[in-house]
C-alpha positions in Angstrom: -24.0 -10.4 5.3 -26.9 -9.0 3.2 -25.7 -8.5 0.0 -28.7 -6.4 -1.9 -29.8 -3.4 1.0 -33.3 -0.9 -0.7 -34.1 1.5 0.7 -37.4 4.2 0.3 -37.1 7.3 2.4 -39.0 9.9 1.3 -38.4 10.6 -2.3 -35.0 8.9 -2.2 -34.9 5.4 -3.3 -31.5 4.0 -2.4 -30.2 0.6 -3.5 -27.0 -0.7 -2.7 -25.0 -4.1 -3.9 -22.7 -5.9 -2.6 -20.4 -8.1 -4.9 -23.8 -10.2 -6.7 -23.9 -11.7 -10.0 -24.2 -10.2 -13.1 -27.9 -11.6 -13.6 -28.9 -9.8 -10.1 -27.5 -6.3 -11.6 -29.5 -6.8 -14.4 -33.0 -7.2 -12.2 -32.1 -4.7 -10.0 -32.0 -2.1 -13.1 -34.6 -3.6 -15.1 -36.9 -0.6 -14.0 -34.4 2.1 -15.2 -34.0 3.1 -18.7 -30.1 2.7 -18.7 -27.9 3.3 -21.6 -26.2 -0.2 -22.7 -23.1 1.1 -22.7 -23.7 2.1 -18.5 -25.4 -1.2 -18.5 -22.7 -3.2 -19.9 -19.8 -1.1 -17.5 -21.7 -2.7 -14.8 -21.2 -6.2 -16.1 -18.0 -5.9 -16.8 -14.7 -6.0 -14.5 -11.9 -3.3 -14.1 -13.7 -0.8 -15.6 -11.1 2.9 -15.8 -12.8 5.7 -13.8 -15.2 7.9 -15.6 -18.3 10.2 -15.7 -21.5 9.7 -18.1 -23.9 12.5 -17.4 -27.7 12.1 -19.5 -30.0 14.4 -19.1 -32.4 11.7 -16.5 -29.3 10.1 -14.9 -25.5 9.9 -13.9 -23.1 6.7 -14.3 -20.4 7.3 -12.1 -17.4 4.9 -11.8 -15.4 5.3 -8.9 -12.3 3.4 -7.6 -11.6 3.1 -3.5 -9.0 0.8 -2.2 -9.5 -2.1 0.0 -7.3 -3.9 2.5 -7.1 -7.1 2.3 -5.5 -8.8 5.6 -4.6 -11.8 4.4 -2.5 -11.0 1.4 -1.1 -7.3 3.3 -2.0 -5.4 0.3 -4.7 -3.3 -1.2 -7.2 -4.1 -4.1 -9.3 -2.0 -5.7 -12.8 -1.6 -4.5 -14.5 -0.5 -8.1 -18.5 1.3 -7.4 -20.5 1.4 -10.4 -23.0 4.7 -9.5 -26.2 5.4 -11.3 -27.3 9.0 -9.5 -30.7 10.1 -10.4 -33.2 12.9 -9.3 -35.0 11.0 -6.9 -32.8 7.4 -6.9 -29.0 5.9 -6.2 -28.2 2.6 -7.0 -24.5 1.6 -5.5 -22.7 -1.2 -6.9 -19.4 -2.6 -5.0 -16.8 -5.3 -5.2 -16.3 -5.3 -1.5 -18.1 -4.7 1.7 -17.4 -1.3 3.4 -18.8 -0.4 6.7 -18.1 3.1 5.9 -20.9 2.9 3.6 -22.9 0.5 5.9 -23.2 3.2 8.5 -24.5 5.8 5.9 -27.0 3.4 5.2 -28.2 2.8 8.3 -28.4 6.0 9.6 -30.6 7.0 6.2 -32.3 3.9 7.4 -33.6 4.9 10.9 -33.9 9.1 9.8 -37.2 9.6 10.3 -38.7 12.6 7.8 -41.6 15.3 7.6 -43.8 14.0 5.0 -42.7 16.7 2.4 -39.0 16.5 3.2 -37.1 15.8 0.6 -33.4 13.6 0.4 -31.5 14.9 -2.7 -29.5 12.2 -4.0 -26.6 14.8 -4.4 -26.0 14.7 -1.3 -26.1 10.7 -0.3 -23.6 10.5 -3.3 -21.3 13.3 -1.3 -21.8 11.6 1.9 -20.6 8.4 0.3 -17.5 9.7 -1.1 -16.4 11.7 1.5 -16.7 9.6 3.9 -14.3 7.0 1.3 -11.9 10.3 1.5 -11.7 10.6 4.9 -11.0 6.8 5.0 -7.9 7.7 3.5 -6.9 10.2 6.0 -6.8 7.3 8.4 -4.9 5.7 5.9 -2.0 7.8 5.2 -1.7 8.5 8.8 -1.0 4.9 9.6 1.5 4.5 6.9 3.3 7.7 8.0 3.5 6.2 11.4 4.4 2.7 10.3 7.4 4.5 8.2 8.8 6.1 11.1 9.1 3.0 13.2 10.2 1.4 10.7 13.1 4.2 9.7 13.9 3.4 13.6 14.4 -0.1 13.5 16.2 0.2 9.9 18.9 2.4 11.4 19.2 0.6 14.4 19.4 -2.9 13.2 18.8 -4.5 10.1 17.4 -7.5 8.8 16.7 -9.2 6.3 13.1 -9.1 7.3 12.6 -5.5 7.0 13.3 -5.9 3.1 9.9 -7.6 2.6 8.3 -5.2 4.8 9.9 -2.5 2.7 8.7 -4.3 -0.5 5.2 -4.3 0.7 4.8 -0.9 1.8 6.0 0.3 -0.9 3.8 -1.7 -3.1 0.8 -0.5 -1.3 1.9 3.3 -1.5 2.0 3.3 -5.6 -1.5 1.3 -5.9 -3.1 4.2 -3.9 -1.5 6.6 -5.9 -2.2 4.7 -9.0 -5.8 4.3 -7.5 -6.7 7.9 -6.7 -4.4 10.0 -9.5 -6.8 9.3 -12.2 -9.8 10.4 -10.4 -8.9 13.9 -9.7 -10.1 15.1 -13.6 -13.0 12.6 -12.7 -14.0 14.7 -9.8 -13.5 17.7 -11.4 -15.9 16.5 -14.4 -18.6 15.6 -11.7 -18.4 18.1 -10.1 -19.5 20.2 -13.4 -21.9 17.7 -14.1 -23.3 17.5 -10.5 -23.8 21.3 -10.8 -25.6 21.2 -14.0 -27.7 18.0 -12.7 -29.0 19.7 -9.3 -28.7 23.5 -10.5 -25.5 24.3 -8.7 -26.7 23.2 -5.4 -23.8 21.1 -4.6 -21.2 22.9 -5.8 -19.0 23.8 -2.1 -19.8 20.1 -1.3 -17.9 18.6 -3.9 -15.1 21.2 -4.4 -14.6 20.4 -1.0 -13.9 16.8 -2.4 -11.5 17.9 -4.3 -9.7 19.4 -2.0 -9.4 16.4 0.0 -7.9 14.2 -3.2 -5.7 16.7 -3.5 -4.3 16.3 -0.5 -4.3 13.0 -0.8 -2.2 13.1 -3.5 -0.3 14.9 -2.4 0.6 12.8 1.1 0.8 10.0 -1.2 3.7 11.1 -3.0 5.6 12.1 0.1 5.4 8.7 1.1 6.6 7.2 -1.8 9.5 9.3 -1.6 10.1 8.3 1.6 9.9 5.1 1.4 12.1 5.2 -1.5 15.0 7.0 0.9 14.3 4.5 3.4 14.8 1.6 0.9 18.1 2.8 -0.3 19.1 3.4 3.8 18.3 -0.2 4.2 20.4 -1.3 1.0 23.2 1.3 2.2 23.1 -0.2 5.6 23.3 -4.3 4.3 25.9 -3.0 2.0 28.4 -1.4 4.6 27.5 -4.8 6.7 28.4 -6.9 3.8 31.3 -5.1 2.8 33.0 -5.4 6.3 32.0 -8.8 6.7 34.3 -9.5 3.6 36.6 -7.9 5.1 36.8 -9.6 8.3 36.8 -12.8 5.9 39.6 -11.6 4.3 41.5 -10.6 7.2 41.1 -13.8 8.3 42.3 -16.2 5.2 45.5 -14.1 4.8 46.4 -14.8 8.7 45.6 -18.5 7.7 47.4 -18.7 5.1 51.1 -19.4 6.7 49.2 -22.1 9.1 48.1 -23.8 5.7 51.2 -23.8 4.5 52.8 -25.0 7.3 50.5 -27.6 8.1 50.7 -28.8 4.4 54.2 -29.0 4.7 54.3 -31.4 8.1 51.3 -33.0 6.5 54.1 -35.4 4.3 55.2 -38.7 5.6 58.9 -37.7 5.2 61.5 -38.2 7.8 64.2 -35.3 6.0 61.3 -32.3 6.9 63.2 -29.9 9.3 62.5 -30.0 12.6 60.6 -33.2 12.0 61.6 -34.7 15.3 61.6 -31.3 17.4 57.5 -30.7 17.2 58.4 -28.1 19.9 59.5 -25.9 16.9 56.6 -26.1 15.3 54.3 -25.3 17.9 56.3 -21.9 18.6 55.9 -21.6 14.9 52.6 -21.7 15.5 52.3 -19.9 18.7 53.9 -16.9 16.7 51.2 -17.0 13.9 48.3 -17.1 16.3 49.9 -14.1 18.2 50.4 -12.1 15.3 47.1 -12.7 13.9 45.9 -11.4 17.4 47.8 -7.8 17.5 46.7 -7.5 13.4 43.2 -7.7 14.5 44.0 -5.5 17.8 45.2 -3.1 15.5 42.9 -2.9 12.4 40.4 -2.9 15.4 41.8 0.4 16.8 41.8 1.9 13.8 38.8 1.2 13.1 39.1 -0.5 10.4 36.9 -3.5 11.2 
């Protein structure tokens, strides 16, 4: 995969970067009069959202999540944004073909020769469609909790307790991902407005919107999955609990065979009914039988 796309449309330059090497960021901004502070961000790993507005450009630092198959949890995908009248320069960690397709479709536009591509907008296109991403997103975990609710209440496993673990791992990273970036939108949005003379301002309150509901859904799934963890610890608990019953149920009916047994167990000739072993089978017999109607009985009340 390509990691460094440029592209020159019109007015719009558009360069977007794909997990390269600190050196490579630095020629790819060499041109730009970048404060050092913006450049140094860019260098620099785990940056915290935020918004630096100058009066020739806009740093923008924006966290998306990423899933990674492998490890069944999400990462965050950090994009260092420098917004400019007539450029955008992307930075990512990872790939995202969400992004790709925005590319390519700037890529094969074809223009009038005094149209012009506002930044702005490629900036709103990029985050929106990062957004709507997470529409997809929350859907699929709302789905995955409800068969998972199912198969909790109808049998379960000790399987299901990683799963649990994980989904609920996954639910308060997004909401620790997107949380802090509702004042950042809000303070783009202002400086977004001041930067393009209020011509985007529906766009991106419209983006605000949409992390709002986001949030939102968020934190109805992590109360759910909350309730559905303690289900799951209710349900092993009642299983566990009547399992040590049963258990217990059981050594007290064993307990006159041990003794018994313990008792015939001697090498001594004086033991009653030593030489009658007929007598100690019915002994036996008896137990066995009355172990049988206890358990037909706690059985019929329900007690195991």
């Amino acid at each position: 995969m390509t990691k460094i796309k440029q592209l020159k449309l019109g007015n719009l330059t558009w360069i977007d970067a794909v997990d390269i090497s600190p050196e490579e960021k630095l020629e790819l901004i060499k041109p730009y009069n970048f404060h050092e502070l913006d450049v140094e961000a860019i260098l620099e790993e785990n940056q915290f959202p935020r918004v630096n507005a100058y009066d020739d450009y806009i740093f923008i630092i924006f966290h998306f999540p990423k899933y990674l198959k492998t490890t069944q949890a999400y990462v965050i995908n950090e994009f260092n944004i420098f917004l400019g009248k007539d450029f955008l320069i992307t930075f990512r960690d990872y790939p995202s073909s969400h992004i790709d397709k925005i590319f390519q479709a700037y890529q094969n536009r074809k223009i009038k020769e005094d149209e012009k591509i506002n930044p702005g907008y490629v900036l709103y296109e990029i985050v929106q469609a990062m957004l709507e991403k997470m529409f997809k997103v929350i859907h699929n975990l709302n789905k995955d909790l409800k068969q998972l609710e199912k198969e909790i209440f109808d049998t379960a496993t000790a399987s299901q307790a990683k799963i649990i673990l994980i989904k609920k791992r996954n639910i308060i990273l997004l909401k620790h991902i997107f949380q802090p970036q509702v004042v950042l939108l809000r303070q783009l949005e202002h400086e977004i407005n001041k930067f393009f003379k209020w011509e985007y301002e529906l766009y991106f309150e419209d983006l605000e919107d949409k992390i709002d509901f986001i949030i939102n859904q968020l934190l109805i799934l992590e109360e759910r999955i909350e309730t559905i963890e303690d289900a799951f610890k209710n349900i092993v608990d009642l299983k566990l609990n009547k399992l040590m019953a049963i258990l217990t149920i059981f050594s007290a009916f064993m307990l006159p065979l041990t003794l018994i047994t313990s008792f015939y167990g001697m090498n001594l000739s004086t033991l009653p009914y030593a030489n009658k072993p007929v007598v100690v089978y019915l002994i036996l017999l008896a137990n066995v039988v009355l172990m049988l109607i206890g358990l037909f009985f706690l059985k019929k009340k329900k007690i195991i």
